[in-house]
Steps between C-alpha positions, in 0.01 A plus 500: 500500500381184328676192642715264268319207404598142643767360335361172314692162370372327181550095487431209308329169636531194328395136581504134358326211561559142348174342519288173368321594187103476552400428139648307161349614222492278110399618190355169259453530159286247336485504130259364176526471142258352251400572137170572615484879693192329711678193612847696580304716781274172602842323543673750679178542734463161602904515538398774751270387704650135544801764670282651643355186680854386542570785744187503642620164665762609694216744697599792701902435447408688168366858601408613127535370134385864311465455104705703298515590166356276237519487145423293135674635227511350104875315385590558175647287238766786370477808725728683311194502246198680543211345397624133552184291638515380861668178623337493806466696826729489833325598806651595850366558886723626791420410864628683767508282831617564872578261717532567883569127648859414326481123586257465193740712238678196362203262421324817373764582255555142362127468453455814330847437274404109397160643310532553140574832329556625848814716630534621898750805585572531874465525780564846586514540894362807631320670826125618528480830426327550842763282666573628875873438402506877309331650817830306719760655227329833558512547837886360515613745276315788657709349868815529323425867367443560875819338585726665278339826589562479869899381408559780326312735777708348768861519270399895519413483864172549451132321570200452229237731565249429270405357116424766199445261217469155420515363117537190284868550331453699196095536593405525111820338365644206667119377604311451810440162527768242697657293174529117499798273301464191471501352122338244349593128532559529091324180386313449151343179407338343195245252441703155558442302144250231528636152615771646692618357819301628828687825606718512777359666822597884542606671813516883466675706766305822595726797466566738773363859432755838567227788633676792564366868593669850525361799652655868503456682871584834628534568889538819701778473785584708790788724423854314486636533889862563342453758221 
C-alpha cells in the first residue's frame, strides 16, 4: 500500500531594507542654433566638450558622463507651410552622468546649469545593479519564509522536515530581481542669463532607497501530533 505523502505548508517571505543610495544619476542637455547647419553642430560640439572638461575636473567623484542622443535639425519660418525656406537649424546633445561621491553634486549641478543653452534634470538616486544590498534583501526574505513556515508547523504540532520548492513571487510575473524606491531629488535647471549674480551654493540631500524582495516557499512537515 503506497504511503500518503508528507503533508507540506506553502509561505511567503518578504523583506525590506532602507539603505544609502550608491549612485545619482543627471541627464544635461546642451543645445545650439545658428543659421548656418555647420556652425549649429560646431557650436554645440565645442558646448560639449567644454562639459565634458567641466566634469572631468571633479575626477573619480564622477563615475561616467555617456553621450546620448544628438541631433541638428532645420527651423522653419512658417511650419504650417511646406516648402517655406529654412530660418536656421537648432541642434541638441544629451549627457548621461553618474556620480558616486555626493559631496561634489551641488557644485556639479550649478556649473553645469550657469552654461548657456544648457538644462540639468536630476539627480535620480539609485543602487548598483550589482550592489551586495539585493543579495542582503534576498537572503532576509528567504529567513522569514523559513520563519513563517516553522510557526505554522508548530501551531499544527508539527516540525519542518524538509524544502520542495523555492521561487521569486510570481517567478515570470511579479519579477526576480529585489526592487529599489527611492525617487529622484526632482530638480531642473537652466542656463542662468549672463550678468546674473553668482549662484547660491546647493546642498542636495541623498535619498534613502526602499529594496524589498519576496520569495514563495513550500515545506514538508511531520504529520500534525493532534489530528
Amino acid at each position: 500500500m503506497t504511503s500518503a505523502p508528507p503533508p507540506t505548508v506553502a509561505v511567503r517571505g518578504e523583506a525590506e531594507l532602507e539603505v544609502d543610495p550608491e549612485l545619482a544619476r543627471l541627464l544635461v542637455t546642451v543645445s545650439a542654433r545658428d543659421r548656418d547647419r555647420g556652425r549649429t553642430l560646431t557650436r554645440l560640439t565645442e558646448r560639449l566638450d567644454a562639459l565634458r572638461r567641466h566634469i572631468a575636473s571633479f575626477g573619480a567623484a564622477v563615475e561616467r558622463a555617456d553621450t546620448g542622443s544628438l541631433w541638428v535639425q532645420p527651423e522653419y519660418r512658417d511650419t504650417k507651410r511646406p516648402g517655406e525656406r529654412v530660418s536656421g537649424y537648432r541642434g541638441s546633445a544629451e549627457l548621461r552622468i553618474t556620480v558616486v561621491e555626493f559631496g561634489v553634486l551641488g557644485e556639479l549641478l550649478l556649473g553645469i546649469a550657469d552654461r548657456e543653452l544648457t538644462v540639468v534634470a536630476g539627480p535620480w538616486w539609485g543602487l548598483r545593479p550589482d550592489s551586495p544590498v539585493h543579495r542582503q534583501v534576498r537572503e532576509e526574505a528567504v529567513r522569514a519564509s523559513l520563519e513563517r513556515a516553522r510557526q505554522y508547523a508548530a501551531a499544527l504540532g508539527s516540525s519542518l522536515t524538509g524544502l520542495v520548492e523555492l521561487a521569486d513571487q510570481g517567478l515570470g510575473g511579479g519579477g526576480p530581481e529585489p526592487v529599489a524606491y527611492g525617487g529622484p531629488a526632482g530638480m531642473m535647471r537652466a542656463a542662468a542669463p549672463a550678468g546674473a549674480p553668482p549662484l547660491p551654493q546647493l546642498e542636495l540631500e541623498p535619498v534613502k532607497q526602499r529594496v524589498r524582495a519576496t520569495v514563495e516557499a513550500r515545506w514538508t512537515m511531520s504529520p500534525p501530533a493532534d489530528l
